[in-house]
PALUM-7774 format. One line per field, with one value per residue (C-alpha): x, y, z; residue number from 0. Coordinates in nm, 2 decimals. Layout:
% PALUM-7774
east = (X	...)
north = (Y	...)
up = (Z	...)
k = (NUM	...)
END
This chain:
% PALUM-7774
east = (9.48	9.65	9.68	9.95	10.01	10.31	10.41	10.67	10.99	11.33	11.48	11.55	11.91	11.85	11.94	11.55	11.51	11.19	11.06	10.82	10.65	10.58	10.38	10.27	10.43	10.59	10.38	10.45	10.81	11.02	10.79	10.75	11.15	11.20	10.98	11.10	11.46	11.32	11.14	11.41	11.75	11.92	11.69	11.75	11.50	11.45	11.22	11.04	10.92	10.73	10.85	10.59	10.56	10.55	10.92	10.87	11.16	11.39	11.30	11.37	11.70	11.77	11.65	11.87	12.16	12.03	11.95	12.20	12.12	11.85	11.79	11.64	11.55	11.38	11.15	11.01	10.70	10.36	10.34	10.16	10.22	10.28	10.52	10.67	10.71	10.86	11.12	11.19	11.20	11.42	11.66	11.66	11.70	11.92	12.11	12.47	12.45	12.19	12.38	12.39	12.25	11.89	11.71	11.40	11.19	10.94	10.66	10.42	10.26	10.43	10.13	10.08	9.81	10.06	10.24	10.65	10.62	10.45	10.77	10.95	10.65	10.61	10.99	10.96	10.70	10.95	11.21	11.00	10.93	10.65	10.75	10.55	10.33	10.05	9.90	9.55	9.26	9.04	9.17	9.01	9.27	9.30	9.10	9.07	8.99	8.88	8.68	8.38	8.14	8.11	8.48	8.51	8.25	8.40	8.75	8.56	8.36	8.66	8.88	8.68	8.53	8.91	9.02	8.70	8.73	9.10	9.11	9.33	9.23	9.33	9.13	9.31	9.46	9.49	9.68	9.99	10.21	10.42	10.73	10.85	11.15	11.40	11.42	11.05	10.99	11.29	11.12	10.80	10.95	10.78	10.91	10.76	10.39	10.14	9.90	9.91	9.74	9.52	9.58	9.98	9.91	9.66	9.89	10.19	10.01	9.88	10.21	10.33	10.04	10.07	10.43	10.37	10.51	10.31	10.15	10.04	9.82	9.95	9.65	9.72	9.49	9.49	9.45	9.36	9.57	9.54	9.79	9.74	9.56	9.43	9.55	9.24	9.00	8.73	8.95	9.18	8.89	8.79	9.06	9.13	8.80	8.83	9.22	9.06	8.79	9.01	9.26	8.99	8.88	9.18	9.23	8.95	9.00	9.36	9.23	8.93	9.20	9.41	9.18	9.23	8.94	8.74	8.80	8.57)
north = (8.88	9.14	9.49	9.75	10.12	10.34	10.62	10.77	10.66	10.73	10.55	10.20	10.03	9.70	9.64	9.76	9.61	9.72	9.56	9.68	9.52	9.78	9.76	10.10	10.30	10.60	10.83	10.73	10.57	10.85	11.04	10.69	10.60	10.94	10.91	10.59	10.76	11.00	10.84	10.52	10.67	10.38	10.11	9.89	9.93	9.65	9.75	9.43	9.60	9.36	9.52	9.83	9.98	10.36	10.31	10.25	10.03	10.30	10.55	10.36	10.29	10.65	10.75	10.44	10.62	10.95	10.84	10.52	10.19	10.13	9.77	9.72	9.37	9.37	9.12	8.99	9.06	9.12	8.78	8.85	9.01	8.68	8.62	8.98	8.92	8.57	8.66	8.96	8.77	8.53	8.78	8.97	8.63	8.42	8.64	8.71	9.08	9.09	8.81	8.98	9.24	9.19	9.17	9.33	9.28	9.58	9.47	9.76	9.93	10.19	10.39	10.60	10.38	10.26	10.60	10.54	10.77	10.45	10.23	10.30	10.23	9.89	9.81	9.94	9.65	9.38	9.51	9.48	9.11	9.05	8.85	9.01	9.34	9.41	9.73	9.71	9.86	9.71	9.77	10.11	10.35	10.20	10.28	10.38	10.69	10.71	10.40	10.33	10.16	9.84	9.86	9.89	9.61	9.34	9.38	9.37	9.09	8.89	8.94	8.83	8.56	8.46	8.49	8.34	8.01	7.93	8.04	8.31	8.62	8.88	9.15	9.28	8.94	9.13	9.44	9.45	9.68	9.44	9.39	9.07	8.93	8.82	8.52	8.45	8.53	8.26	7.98	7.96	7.94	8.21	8.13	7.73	7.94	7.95	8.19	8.55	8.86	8.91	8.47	8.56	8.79	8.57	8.27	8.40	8.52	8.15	7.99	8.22	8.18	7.78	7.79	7.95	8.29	8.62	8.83	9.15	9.42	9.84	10.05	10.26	10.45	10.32	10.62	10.54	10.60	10.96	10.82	10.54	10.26	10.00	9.61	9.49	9.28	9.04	8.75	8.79	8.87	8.51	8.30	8.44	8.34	8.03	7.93	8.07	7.79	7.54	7.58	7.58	7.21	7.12	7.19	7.05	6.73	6.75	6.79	6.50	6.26	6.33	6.31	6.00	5.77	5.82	5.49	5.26)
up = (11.23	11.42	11.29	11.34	11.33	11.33	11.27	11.01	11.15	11.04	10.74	10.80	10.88	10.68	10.30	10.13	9.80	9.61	9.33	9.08	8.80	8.49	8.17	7.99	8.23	8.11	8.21	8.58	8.58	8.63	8.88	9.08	9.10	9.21	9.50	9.59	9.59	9.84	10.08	10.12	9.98	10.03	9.89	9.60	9.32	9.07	8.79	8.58	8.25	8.02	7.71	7.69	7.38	7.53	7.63	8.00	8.02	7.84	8.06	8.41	8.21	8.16	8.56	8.65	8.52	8.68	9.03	9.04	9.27	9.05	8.83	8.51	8.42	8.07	7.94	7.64	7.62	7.89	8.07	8.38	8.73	8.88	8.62	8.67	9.02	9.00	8.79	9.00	9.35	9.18	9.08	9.43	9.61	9.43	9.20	9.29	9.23	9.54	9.74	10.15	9.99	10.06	10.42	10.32	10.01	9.94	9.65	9.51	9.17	8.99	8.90	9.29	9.40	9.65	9.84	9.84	10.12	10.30	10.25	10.58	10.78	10.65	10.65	11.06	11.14	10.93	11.17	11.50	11.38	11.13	10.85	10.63	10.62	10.42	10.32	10.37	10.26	10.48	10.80	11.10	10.90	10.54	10.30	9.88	9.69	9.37	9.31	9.20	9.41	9.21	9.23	9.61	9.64	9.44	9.63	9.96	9.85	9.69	10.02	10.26	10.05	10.03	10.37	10.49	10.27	10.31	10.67	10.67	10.90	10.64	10.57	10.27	10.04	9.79	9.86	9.64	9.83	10.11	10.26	10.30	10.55	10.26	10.45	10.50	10.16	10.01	10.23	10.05	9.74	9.57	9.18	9.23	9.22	8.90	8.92	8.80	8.86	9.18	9.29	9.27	9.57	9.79	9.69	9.90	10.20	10.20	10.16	10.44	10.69	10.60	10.68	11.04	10.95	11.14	10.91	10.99	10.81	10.81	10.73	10.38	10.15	9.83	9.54	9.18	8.91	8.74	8.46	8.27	8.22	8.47	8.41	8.61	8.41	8.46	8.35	8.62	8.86	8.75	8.80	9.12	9.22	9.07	9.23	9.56	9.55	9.42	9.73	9.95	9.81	9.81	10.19	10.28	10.13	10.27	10.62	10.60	10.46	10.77	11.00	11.25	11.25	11.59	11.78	11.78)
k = (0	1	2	3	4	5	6	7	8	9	10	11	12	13	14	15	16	17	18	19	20	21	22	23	24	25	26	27	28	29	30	31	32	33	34	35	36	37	38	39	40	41	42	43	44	45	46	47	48	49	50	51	52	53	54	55	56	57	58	59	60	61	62	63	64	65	66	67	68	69	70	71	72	73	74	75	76	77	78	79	80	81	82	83	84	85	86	87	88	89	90	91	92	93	94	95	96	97	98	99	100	101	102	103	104	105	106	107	108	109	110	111	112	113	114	115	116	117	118	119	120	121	122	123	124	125	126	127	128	129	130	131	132	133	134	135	136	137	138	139	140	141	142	143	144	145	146	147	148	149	150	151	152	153	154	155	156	157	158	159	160	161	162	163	164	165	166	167	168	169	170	171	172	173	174	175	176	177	178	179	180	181	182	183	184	185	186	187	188	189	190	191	192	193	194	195	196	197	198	199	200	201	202	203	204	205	206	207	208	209	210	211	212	213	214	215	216	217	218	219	220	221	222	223	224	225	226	227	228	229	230	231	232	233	234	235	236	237	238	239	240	241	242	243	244	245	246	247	248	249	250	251	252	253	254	255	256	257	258	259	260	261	262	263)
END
């Protein structure tokens, strides 16, 4: 899949909406929405806090009020990042209080991994005519800091064992910092998918490659936290793996069933 580079260009003209998904937060919140505030002064930002007990939510409340143009939607409890970001997308796309209000849709973590400073970049390739624009890893330019090696491995490993079995040309399927064309992103119907965590991610840049949409890959360097704790585990590492092989079956066995008998 093609691969783009720009450099930092001036703040973008269309309506930015950034959503982030939050749980145990707090000691990254306020620094994060302030960032965001300076590197796209005229974005949106809609915060998704599951609840956390170490007053995350409160404290985008309280920066909300501070900085202004920012959204708090609180939930009940930690249900998942799919979950955080379906109920996030839904409220950016079909909500009232967004309605014309939304061209871009910017997706990231809260805890520096993904630099705000990055934003404008990514919005500048939605603008030229991607539909979508990953940050990757695992493109000449990308890269992470930070990791361990076993870490570094199994994302290398999972990504191209996931591009490679559903056919995607992605080198990064699992990057969580985007931008999506609000448009593309409302076709595929992001609030009708299941899976959570890592799967969530990989799930939309299949939907979006199905659907005949260009997807292209910005190189970023990816920095582990320094505050807080990681909500990686090696049950979400599974299911991944386990949807990843499930959709390939499945399109397999979609494409054998199509197939036109040779003629005889």
């Amino acid at each position: 899949m093609q691969w783009l580079s720009v450099v930092q260009l001036a703040l973008p003209l269309v309506h930015v909406v950034v959503v982030v998904p939050t749980y145990q937060e707090s000691e990254n919140i306020v620094r994060f929405l302030t960032a965001v505030r300076g590197a796209v002064p005229t974005a949106r930002i809609l915060v998704v806090d599951d609840n956390s007990p170490d007053g995350t939510g409160k404290l985008a409340d309280e920066t909300a009020l501070e900085l202004g143009n920012i959204d708090v939607l609180h939930r009940a409890g930690k249900l998942g990042l799919g979950s955080a970001y379906r109920n996030g997308f839904a409220e950016v796309l079909e909500s009232e209080s967004f309605k014309g209000l939304c061209d871009v849709v910017v997706a990231m973590d809260c805890d520096f991994s993904h630099d705000p400073a990055t934003i404008p970049s990514l919005v500048a390739l939605v603008e030229q005519g991607a539909d979508a624009v990953i940050g990757s890893r695992y493109v000449p330019g990308g890269g992470t800091v930070n990791w361990p090696t076993h870490r570094r491995l199994l994302s290398r490993w999972g990504n191209r064992y996931t591009s490679g079995v559903l056919g995607l040309n992605i080198h990064d399927c699992t990057s969580g910092f985007r931008a999506y064309r609000a448009s593309a992103l409302r076709s595929i119907h992001p609030t009708s998918t299941a899976a959570e965590g890592y799967a969530f991610l990989t799930e939309l840049v299949r939907r979006l490659i199905r659907g005949g949409y260009t997807v292209v890959e910005h190189p970023i360097t990816f920095v582990d936290r320094q505050f807080g704790t990681s909500k990686m585990s090696a049950r979400i590492v599974a299911e991944s793996m386990l949807l990843v092989t499930k959709w390939a079956a499945t399109d397999t066995w979609s494409k054998l069933r199509h197939r036109e008998p040779k003629p005889h």
